[in-house]
Structure formats: C-alpha cells, structure tokens
NUFI-918672 format. One line per 2 residues: number of its first residue (from 1); their letters; for each residue x, y, z of C-alpha. Coordinates in Angstrom, 1 decimal. Layout:
BEGIN
NUM> A> X Y Z  ...;
This chain:
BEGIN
1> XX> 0.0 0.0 0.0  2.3 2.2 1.0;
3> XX> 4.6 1.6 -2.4  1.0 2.5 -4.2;
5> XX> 0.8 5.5 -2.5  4.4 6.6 -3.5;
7> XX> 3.5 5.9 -6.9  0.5 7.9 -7.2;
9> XX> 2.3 10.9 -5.4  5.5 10.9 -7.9;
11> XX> 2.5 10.6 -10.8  0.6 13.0 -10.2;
13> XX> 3.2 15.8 -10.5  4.1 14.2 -13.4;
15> XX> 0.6 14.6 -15.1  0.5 18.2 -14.3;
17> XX> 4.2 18.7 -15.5  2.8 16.8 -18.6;
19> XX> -0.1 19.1 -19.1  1.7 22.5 -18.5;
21> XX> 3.8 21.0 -21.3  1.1 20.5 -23.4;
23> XX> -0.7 24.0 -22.7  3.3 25.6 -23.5;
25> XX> 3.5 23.7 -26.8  0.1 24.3 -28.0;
27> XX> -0.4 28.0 -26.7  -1.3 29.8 -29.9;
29> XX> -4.3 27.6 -30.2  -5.5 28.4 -26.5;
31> XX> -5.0 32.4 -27.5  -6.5 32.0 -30.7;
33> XX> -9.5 30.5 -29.7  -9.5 33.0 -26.0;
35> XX> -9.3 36.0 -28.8  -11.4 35.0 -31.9;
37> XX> -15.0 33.5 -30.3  -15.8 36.5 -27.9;
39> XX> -15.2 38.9 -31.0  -17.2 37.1 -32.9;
41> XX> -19.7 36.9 -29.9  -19.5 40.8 -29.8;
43> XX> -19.6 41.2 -33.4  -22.7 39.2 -33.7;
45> XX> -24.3 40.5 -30.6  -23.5 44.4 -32.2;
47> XX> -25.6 43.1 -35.3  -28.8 41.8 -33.3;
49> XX> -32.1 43.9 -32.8  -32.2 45.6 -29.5;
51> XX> -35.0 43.6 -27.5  -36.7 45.3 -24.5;
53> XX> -38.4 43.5 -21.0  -40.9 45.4 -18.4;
55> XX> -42.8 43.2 -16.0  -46.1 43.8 -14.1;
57> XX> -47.3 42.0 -10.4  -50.5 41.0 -9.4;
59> XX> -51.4 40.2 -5.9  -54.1 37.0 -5.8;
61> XX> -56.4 37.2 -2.2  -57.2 33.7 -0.6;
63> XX> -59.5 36.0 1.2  -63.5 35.1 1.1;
65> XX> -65.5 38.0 2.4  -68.5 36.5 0.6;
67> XX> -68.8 33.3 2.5  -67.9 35.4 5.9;
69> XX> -70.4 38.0 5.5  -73.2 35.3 4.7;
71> XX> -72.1 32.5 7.1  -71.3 30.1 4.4;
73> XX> -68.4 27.5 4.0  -65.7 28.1 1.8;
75> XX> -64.3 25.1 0.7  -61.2 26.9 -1.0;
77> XX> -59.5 27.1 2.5  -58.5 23.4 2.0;
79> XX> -56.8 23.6 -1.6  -53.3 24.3 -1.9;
81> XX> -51.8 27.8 -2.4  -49.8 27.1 -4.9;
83> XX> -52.1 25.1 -7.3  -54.3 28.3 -7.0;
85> XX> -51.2 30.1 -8.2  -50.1 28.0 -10.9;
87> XX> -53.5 27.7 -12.1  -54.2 31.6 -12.2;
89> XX> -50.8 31.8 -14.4  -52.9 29.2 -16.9;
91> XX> -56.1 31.5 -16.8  -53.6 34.4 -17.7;
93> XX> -52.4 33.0 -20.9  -55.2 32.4 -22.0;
95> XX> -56.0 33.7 -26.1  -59.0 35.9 -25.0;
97> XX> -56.7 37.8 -22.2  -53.8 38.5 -24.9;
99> XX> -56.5 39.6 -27.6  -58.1 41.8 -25.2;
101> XX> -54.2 43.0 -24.3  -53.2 43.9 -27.8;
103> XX> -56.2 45.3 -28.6  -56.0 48.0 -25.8;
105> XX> -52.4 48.9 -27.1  -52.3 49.8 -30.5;
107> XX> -49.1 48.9 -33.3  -48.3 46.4 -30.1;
109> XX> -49.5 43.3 -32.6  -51.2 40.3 -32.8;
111> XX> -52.4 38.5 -29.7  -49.7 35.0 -31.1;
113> XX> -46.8 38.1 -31.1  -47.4 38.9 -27.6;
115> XX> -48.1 35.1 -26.0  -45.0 34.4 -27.6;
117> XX> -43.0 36.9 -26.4  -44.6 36.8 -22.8;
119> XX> -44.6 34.7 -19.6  -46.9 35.1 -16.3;
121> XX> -45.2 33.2 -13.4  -46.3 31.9 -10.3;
123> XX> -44.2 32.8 -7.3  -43.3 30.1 -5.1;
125> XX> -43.6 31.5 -2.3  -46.1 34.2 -2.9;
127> XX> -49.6 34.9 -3.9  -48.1 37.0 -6.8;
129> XX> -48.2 36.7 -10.4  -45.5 38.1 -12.6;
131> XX> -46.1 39.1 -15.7  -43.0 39.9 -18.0;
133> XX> -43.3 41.5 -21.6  -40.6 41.7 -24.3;
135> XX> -40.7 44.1 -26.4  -38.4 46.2 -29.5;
137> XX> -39.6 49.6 -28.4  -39.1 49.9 -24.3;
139> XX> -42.3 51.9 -23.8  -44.3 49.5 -26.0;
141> XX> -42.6 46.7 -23.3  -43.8 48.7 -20.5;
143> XX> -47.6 49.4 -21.4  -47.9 45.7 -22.2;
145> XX> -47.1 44.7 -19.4  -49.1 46.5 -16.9;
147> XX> -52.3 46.4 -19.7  -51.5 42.4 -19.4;
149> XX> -52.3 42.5 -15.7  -54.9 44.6 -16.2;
151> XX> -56.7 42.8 -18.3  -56.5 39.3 -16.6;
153> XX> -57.8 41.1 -13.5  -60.7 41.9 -15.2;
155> XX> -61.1 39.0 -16.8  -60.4 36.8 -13.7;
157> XX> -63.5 38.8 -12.4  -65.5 37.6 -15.1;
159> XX> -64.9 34.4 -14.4  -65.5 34.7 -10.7;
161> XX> -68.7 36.5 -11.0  -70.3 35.2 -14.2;
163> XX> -72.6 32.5 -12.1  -73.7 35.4 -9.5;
165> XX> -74.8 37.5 -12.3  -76.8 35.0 -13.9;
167> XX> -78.3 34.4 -10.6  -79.2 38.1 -10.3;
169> XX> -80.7 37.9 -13.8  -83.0 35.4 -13.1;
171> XX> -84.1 36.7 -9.5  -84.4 39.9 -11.1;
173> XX> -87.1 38.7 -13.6  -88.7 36.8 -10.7;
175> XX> -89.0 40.2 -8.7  -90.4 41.9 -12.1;
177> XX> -92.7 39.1 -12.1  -94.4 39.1 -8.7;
179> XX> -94.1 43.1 -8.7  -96.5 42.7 -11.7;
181> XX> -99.2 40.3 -10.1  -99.2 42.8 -6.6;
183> XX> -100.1 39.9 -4.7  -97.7 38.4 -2.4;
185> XX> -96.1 41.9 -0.9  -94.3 39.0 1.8;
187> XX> -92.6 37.1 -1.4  -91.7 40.4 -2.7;
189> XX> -89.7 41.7 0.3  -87.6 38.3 0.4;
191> XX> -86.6 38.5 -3.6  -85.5 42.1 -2.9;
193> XX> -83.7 40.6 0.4  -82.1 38.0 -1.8;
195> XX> -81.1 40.6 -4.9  -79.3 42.8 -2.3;
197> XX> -77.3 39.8 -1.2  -76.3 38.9 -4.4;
199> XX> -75.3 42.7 -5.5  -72.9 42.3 -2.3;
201> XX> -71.3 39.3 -3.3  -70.5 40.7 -6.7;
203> XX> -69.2 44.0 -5.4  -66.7 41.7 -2.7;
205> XX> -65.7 39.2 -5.6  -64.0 42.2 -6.9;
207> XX> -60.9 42.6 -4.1  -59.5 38.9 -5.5;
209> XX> -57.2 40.0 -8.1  -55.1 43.5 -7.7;
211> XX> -52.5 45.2 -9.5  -49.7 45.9 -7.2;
213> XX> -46.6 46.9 -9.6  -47.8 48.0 -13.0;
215> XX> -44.9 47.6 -16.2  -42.4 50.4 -16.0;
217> XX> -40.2 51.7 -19.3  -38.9 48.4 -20.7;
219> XX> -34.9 47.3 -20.0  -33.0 45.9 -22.4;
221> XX> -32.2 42.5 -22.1  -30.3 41.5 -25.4;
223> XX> -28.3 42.1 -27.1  -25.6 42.2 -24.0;
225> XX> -22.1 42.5 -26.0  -19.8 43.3 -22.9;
227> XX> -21.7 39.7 -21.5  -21.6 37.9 -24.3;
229> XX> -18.1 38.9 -25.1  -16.7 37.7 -21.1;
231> XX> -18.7 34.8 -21.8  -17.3 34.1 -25.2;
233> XX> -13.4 34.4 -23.7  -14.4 31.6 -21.3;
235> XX> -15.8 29.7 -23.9  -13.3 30.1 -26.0;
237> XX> -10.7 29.3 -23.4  -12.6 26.1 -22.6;
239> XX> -12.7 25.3 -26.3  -9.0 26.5 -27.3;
241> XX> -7.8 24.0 -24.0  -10.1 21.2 -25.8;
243> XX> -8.7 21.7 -28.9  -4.9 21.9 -27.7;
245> XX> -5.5 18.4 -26.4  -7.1 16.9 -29.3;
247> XX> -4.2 18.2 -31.6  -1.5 16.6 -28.8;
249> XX> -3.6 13.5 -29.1  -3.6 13.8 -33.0;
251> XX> -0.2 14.5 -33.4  2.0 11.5 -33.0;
253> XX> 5.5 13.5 -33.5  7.9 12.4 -30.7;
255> XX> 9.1 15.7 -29.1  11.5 14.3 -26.5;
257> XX> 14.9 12.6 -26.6  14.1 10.7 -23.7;
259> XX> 10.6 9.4 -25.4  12.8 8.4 -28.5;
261> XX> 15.3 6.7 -26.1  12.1 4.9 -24.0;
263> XX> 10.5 3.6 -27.6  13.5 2.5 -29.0;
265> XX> 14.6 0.8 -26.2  17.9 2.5 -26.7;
267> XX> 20.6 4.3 -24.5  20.7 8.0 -25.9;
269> XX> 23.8 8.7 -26.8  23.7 12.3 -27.8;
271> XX> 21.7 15.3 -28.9  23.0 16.7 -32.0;
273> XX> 21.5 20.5 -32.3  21.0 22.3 -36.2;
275> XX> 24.6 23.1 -37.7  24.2 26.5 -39.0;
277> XX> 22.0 27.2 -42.3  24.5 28.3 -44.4;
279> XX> 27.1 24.7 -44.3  24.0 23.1 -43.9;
281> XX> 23.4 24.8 -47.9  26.7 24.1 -49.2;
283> XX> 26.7 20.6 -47.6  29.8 21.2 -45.5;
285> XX> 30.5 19.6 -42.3  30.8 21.2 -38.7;
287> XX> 34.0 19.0 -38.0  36.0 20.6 -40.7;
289> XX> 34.5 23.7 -41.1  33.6 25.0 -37.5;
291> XX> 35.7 22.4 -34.8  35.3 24.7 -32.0;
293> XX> 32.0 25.7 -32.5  29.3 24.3 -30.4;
295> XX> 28.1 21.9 -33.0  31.5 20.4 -33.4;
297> XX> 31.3 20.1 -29.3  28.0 17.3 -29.7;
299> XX> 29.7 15.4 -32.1  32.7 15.1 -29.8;
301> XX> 30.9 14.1 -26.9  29.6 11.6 -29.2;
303> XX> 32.5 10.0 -29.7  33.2 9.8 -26.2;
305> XX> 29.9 8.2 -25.4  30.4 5.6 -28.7;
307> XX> 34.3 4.9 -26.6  32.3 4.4 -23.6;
309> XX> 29.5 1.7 -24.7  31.4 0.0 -27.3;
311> XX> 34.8 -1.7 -25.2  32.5 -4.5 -23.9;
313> XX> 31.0 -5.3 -27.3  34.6 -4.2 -29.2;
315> XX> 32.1 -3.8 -32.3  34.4 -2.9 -35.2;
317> XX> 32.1 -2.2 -38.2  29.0 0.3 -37.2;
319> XX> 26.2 1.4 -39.5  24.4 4.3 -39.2;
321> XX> 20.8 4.6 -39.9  17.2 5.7 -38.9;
323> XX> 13.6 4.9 -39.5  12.9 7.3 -42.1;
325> XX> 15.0 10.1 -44.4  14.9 12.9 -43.5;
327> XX> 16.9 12.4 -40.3  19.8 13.3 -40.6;
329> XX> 21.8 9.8 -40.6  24.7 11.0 -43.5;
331> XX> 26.2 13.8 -41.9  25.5 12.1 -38.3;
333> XX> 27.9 9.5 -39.8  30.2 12.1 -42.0;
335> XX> 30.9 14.1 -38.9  31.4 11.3 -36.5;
337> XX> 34.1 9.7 -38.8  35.8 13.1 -38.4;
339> XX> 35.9 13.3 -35.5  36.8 9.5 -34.5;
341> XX> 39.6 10.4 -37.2  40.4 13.6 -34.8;
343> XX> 40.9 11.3 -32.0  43.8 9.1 -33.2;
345> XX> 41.4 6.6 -35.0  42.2 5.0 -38.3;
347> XX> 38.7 5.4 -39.9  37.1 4.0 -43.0;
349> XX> 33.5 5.5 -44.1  31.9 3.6 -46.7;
351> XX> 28.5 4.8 -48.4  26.4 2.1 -48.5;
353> XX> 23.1 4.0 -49.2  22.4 2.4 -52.8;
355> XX> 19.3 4.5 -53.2  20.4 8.4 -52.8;
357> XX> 23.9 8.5 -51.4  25.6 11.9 -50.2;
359> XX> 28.6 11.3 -48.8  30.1 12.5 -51.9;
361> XX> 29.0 15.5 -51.7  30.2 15.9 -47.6;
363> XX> 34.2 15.7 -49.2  33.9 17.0 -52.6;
365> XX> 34.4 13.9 -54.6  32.5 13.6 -57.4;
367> XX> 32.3 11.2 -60.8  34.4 9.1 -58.6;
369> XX> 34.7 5.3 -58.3  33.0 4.0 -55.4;
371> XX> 32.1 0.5 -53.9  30.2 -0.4 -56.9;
373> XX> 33.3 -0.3 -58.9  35.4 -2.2 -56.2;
375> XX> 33.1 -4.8 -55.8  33.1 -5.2 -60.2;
377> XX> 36.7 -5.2 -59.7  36.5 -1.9 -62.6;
379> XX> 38.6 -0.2 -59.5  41.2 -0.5 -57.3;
381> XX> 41.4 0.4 -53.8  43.4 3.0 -54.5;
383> XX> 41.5 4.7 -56.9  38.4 4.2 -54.9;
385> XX> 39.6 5.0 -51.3  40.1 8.6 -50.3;
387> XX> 41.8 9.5 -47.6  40.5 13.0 -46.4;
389> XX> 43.7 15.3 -44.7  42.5 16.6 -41.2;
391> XX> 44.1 20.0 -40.0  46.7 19.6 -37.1;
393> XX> 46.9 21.5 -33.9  49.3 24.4 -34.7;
395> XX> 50.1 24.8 -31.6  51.4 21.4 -30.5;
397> XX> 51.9 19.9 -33.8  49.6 16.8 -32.9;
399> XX> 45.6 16.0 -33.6  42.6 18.6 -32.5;
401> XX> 42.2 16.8 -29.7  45.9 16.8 -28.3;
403> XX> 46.4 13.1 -29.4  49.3 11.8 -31.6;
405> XX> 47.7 10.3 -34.9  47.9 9.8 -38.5;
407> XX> 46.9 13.4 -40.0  45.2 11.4 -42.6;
409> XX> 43.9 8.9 -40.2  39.8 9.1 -42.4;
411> XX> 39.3 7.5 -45.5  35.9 7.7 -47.5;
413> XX> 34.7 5.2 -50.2  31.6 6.5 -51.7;
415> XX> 28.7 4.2 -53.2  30.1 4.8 -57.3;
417> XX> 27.3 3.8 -59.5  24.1 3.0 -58.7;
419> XX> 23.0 -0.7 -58.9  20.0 -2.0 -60.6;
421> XX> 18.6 -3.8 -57.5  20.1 -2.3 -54.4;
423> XX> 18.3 -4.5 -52.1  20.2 -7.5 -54.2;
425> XX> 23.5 -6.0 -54.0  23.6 -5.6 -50.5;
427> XX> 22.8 -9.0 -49.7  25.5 -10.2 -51.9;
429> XX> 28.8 -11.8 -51.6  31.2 -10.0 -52.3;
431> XX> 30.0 -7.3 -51.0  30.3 -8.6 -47.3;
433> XX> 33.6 -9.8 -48.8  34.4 -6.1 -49.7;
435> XX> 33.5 -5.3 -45.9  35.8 -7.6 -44.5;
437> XX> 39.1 -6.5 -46.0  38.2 -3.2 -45.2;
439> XX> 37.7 -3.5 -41.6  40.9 -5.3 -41.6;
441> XX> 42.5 -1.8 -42.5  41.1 0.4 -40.0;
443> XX> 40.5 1.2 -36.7  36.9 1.3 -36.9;
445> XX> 34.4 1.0 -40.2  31.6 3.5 -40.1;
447> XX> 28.8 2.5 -42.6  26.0 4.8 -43.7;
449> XX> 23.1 2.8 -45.4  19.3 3.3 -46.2;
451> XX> 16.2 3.9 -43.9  14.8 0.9 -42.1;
453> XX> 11.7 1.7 -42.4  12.0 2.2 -46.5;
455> XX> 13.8 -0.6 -48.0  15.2 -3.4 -46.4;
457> XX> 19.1 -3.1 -47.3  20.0 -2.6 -44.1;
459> XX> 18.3 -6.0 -42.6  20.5 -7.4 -45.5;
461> XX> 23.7 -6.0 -44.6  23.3 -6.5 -40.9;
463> XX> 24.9 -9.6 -41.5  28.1 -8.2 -42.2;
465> XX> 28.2 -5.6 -39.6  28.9 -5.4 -36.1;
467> XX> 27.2 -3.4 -34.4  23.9 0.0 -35.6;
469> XX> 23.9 3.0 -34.2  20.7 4.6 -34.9;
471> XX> 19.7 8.4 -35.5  16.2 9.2 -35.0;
473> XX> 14.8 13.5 -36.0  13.1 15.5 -33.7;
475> XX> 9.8 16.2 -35.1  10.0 14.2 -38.0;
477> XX> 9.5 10.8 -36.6  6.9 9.4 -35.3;
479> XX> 5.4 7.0 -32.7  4.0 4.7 -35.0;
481> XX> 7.8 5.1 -36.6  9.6 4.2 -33.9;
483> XX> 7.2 1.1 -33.1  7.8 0.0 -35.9;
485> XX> 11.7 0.5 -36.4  11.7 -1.3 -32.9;
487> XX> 10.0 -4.0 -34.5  12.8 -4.3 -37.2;
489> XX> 15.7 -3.5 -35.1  14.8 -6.5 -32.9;
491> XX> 15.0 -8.7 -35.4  19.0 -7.7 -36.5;
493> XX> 21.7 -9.7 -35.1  23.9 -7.1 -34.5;
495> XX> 24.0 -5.0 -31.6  22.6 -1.6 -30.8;
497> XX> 24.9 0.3 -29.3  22.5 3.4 -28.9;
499> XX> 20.3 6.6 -30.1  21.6 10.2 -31.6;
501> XX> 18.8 12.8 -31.6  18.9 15.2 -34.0;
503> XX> 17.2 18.5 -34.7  17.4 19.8 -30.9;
505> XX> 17.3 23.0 -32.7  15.8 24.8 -35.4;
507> XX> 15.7 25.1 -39.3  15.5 23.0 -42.3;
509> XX> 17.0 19.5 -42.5  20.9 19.6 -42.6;
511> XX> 22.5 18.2 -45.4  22.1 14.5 -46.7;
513> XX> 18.3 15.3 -46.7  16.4 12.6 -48.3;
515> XX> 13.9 13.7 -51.8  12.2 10.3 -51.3;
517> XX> 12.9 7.2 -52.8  11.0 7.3 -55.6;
519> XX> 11.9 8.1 -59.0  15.3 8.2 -58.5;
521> XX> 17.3 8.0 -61.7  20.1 5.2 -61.8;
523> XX> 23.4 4.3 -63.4  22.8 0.6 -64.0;
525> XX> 25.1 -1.6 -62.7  24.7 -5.5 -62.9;
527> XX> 25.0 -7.2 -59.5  27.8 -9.8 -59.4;
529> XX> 27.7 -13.1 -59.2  28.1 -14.8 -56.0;
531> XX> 31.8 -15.4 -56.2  34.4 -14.1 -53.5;
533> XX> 36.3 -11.7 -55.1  40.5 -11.6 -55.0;
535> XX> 41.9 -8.8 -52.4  44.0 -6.1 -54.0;
C-alpha cells in the first residue's frame, strides 16, 4: 500500500508537468481560440435587434369575504396555495386575455406576437403573479405589461362572477314578475332581500385580483455585448484547451529525446542540435568547417559516449541509420568519422546507401569510383579510397584533440554507380567480402546505409556488420515510426549500441536530406555473381 501511495504521489506531479507541457506547446491555439470566439460573440451580438423587458405584479387574495359575510363554507380554504397560483398563471395565458391585451395597445401586434414573447409566473412562495413582456420599443414593453395584468384582472373577475350575475338575472325577472301580479307583498320583500345579497357578493368578488406593480419603461435585455463577449473568452478558453488536447492526441511526433530513447529501447547517446543554415546549404560539415563551434562540441561528446559503450562489445564495423530520411543519418555519420579520425582513430567511411547516397558530396568527390566499382573489380582500392587530410593542432603539432595520430587517419569510399537492385547487392557476396578487407584496415568502419523503415538493405547488410547505431529527428519521426523500427531492429543480429537525436534546434534538414525514394534516376550496374572476389 504504502509503495502505491508513493507511486501515485510521484504521478501526479508528473501529469500536471505533462499538461503545462502541453498548454506551453500548444499556446497559440489556446489564445486563438481566448481572442477569436468573444469577438465574434461581440460582433454578432452588435448586429442583433435591440429587445426590450418590463414586467407587471398581481397580488391573488385567498381571502372570502363573501362566505364570511353570509355565514357560508368556503371550501377553497382546503386547496393548496400554490395550485391556485399556478392555475391563475394558466387562466392568464389564456387567447381571449392577450387579444383583449393587444387590442388596448395599439401597433403592439397580434395576440400570437405577444403570448410568444410573454410569460406570467407563479411565485413560489407568494400569492403574486408576474407578468413579463418583451418588447423592441421599451415603452411598447412597459404598457404591455401593466395592460396584461390589467386585463387578466378583469377577466379573472369575469370568471369569478359570471354564475352570481346569472343568478341576479334570473331573481331579477322573478322580482319583475311578482311586482306585476301585486299579490304576495311577503314574497316580494324576500326576492329584494335576496337581490341585495347577491349585488354584495359581486361587489366583494372584486378585491381577489389587484395590480400591485404595474410595467415600467422596458430594460433591455439583449443584445448584452460586454456579457456575451466575457462569456465568449471563457468559452473560448474552454474550447481552445479542448482543442490543444485533441491536436497533442492527434499529433503522433515524438518531441523528447528521452521518449525516442524509451521507444527505441535505446541508450541516448547524444543530442546533435542544427549546424548553421548556411554549411548546412553548401553541404559542408561542422567538424571541418567549424571544430570549436558548439556543433562540433556534440559530435565530440559523441564519440566519447560511442568509446564508452562500445569496449564491452569491441564492435568494429557500425552502421548508421534511422527509420525514415529525412533524419539526418549522413552527416550524423560524415561528422562522427571526423571526429573518430580527430581522435587518433584509423577510420574507414563507406556509403552504402544504394538509393540516394551523399557522402560524396560531404568531401567533394564527385564522378568518382566507389564501392560499386570495387566490388566489379573496374577499381582499385586505390582509386576508390580517399583518404580526407585533417588539420593539425598548430600549436602542439599533434591532432585537435591533443592526441598523436595519422593526420590522414579518415578515409571515404563512396557508393560509385548505382545498382540495378540495391536490395540484391547488399545481400550479396562480395559485398560482405568487400566489408571484411576493409575493416581489416582500420581502426573502426563507419557504414552509412538506407532507412529501415523504407527498403530493407539494411536488414541485409546487418549480416556483415557489427554493431547500428541509430539516428532518429526531432519532429520528424513518429510514434507509429519508432514502433515500428523497434519492431525491425529487434530482429538484426547485430547489436545496438544506442540513439543520436537530431534536430534539438531549429531550421531545415541539414545536409544528406532525403527527396524520397522514388523516381530516383540510376546508373545501371549488374549485381555480381556470388563469387568471393581476389583482395588487392
């Protein structure tokens, strides 16, 4: 238990670190959103017809002087106050009160228009009926409002003494009756008895209903802009946090070194940030061009990380790759060589990318032979290995570093002609042959070959290689990417000595960048035949 509740503790600063991070990345989605829906709220609101609201009381008496002044029951003691209420509020919207309504107020409309834009409540607590008008002109609102309660008033009488009056009615033609035959004077007295009673009851009937707060000049009640528009912002805020969310969940870039590392399964070896836009045009290399720059500095702690995890293994030959192009993997490996080189290292590179290789471009060597020719035996060694000359220290006459060394300590052997079926060729023979003798000539091989995730020339040429080291972009790959990469990377035999994480900073791709690999144009070369091939 207590474990669990150490877990949960450490989490939950986690998840708010997580969403701060979140609500940092996606920001201008939160402020879009916080600025755009209360102006249009207030725009919308600024283009709406002005609507005006006055409202009217009416008290209801539970109060019957009728049945007290003649000594009679009154059953309505026993019903429920509220019922009474609610059931006045009925009587009130009726069609005959609005008719008679609009008819007392002229150019107020039709009695629909003002049931429609009315409501009489029944208070809760109260014997009072409210009854509230809108209206586009404020003193049209007003003089509904109080002619509304004035008209169910008298209408409620109505109701209340439409049964005494057709009593009176009737006694009255009885009294007009006897009055004519002169000859019961007795009967006569009583019928007049009885007429007065009934005049009384009418005349109290009349205190039930009473108008206690007649409709004043109408307020207006929409459009409210300055509401609308503080209600909009938290709206939009709600929505813009939504919508920040949605896009994280959406987005399946990895943002994180340490997320590449965890998917991979990989030790992270190094964060490589952008070299600066204008080698990274003219495809030079920070190594040569800037060595004490701070570009130079990650590529040099590199090498001290590769030194540190590769003594146990003793891996010899390394490939470089990554999931996809656009990574970065060529001049990951073209400035790692320089530096190993830097560092007293006999270094071969050797581009093995048989689909768009660059490495040429890295050292300026152009139309020349490469590994295609070597392998065809149309080229020697020597006219296919370059060695690249490395500047010494001028003040101690040694390497950049301060360690004795060959000057000329990295070699390059680009890919030469393209072969007809580089997924073949990289399989092959004498290929793996070609490997062999040249690892036998250096201190360390590096090997730059394809995308895993593209082709599959590196599952082929994993066979001849000792150990990957893998390069994976900020903001390029993906989650789905590195799942699957991890998938493939599994399956090599040879061992993964770690990640480098490129792209720490910003700007376009840095040299190396891949077009795609479709479409690209070819110099056919036949594969060879699977015969081992005579060393030079």
């Amino acid at each position: 238990m207590e474990s669990r509740r150490a877990s949960d503790s450490l989490s939950e600063p986690l998840a708010v670190r997580r969403i701060l991070s979140i609500l940092r990345r996606r920001w201008w989605i939160v402020a879009v959103c916080a600025l755009v829906v209360p102006a249009v709220a207030v725009a919308l609101s600024r283009t709406q017809t002005p609507v005006y609201e006055s409202s009217s009381e009416v008290l209801l008496s539970q109060q019957n002087l009728a049945a007290a002044l003649t000594g009679t029951i009154d059953y309505s003691i026993n019903r429920d106050p509220q019922r009474i209420t609610s059931t006045q509020a009925e009587v009130a919207r009726s069609p005959v009160v609005a008719r008679r309504t609009v008819a007392a107020v002229p150019g107020s409309g039709t009695a629909d228009d003002l049931l429609e834009s009315s409501s009489v409540t029944a208070s809760e607590d109260t014997d009072l009926l409210t009854f509230t008008v809108s209206n586009g002109d404020a003193e049209t609102a007003g003089r509904l409002a109080t002619e509304y309660a004035k008209q169910f008033i008298a209408y409620r009488l109505e109701l209340d003494t439409a049964a005494i009056g057709r009593a009176r009615n009737e006694l009255q033609g009885r009294i007009d009756q006897v009055r004519a035959d002169g000859t019961n004077p007795e009967l006569l007295k009583s019928l007049g008895n009885t007429a007065q009673t009934l005049r009384t009851l009418q005349t109290l009937q009349q205190s039930n209903a009473v108008l206690v707060r007649g409709g004043g000049t109408g307020t207006q009640t929409s459009p409210k802009p300055e509401r609308n528009g503080l209600l909009g912002f938290g709206l939009g805020l709600v929505l813009g946090v939504g919508l920040a969310f949605l896009r994280e969940a959406l987005d399946t870039r990895v943002r994180s070194a340490e997320e590449i590392s965890e998917r991979l399964g990989l030790t992270l070896l190094a964060r490589l940030p952008e070299p600066p836009r204008r080698l990274r045009a003219a495809n030079r290399l920070v190594m040569m061009e800037e060595p004490a720059g701070v570009q130079a500095e990650a590529f040099r702690m590199l090498r001290t990380n590769l030194e540190f995890v590769n003594p146990d293994r003793r891996a010899k030959t390394i490939a470089v790759t990554s999931s996809v192009n656009d990574e970065g993997k060529s001049t990951t490996a073209a400035n790692l060589a320089v530096a190993l080189a830097l560092a007293g290292n006999r270094v071969i590179l050797v581009d093995l990318d048989m689909r768009l290789p660059v490495l040429h471009r890295f050292f300026g060597l152009p139309d020349r032979p490469g590994v295609t020719d070597v392998v065809l035996d149309t080229a020697s060694f020597g006219e296919a290995l370059v060695p690249i000359a490395l500047d010494l220290d001028e003040r101690s006459g040694t390497l950049g570093n301060g360690r004795g060394g060959d000057p000329q300590g990295l070699k390059v052997l680009p890919a030469g002609p393209l072969p007809r079926d580089a997924g073949e060729f990289a399989g092959s023979h004498p290929l793996g042959s070609l490997l062999a003798e040249l690892r036998e000539q250096c201190d360390i091989l590096l090997v730059d070959t394809p995308p895993l995730l593209r082709v599959g020339d590196t599952m082929a040429l994993s066979v001849n290689i000792d150990a990957l080291l893998v390069v994976a972009r900020l903001n390029v790959v993906s989650r789905p990417m590195l799942a699957e990469a991890s998938r493939v990377l599994n399956r090599m035999r040879a061992v993964k000595l770690g990640v480098v994480v490129t792209g720490t900073g910003t700007g376009d791709a840095y040299g190396g960048a891949y077009d795609g690999y479709r479409d690209v144009k070819t110099t056919v070369v036949e594969t060879p035949s699977e015969q081992p091939r005579t060393p030079r």
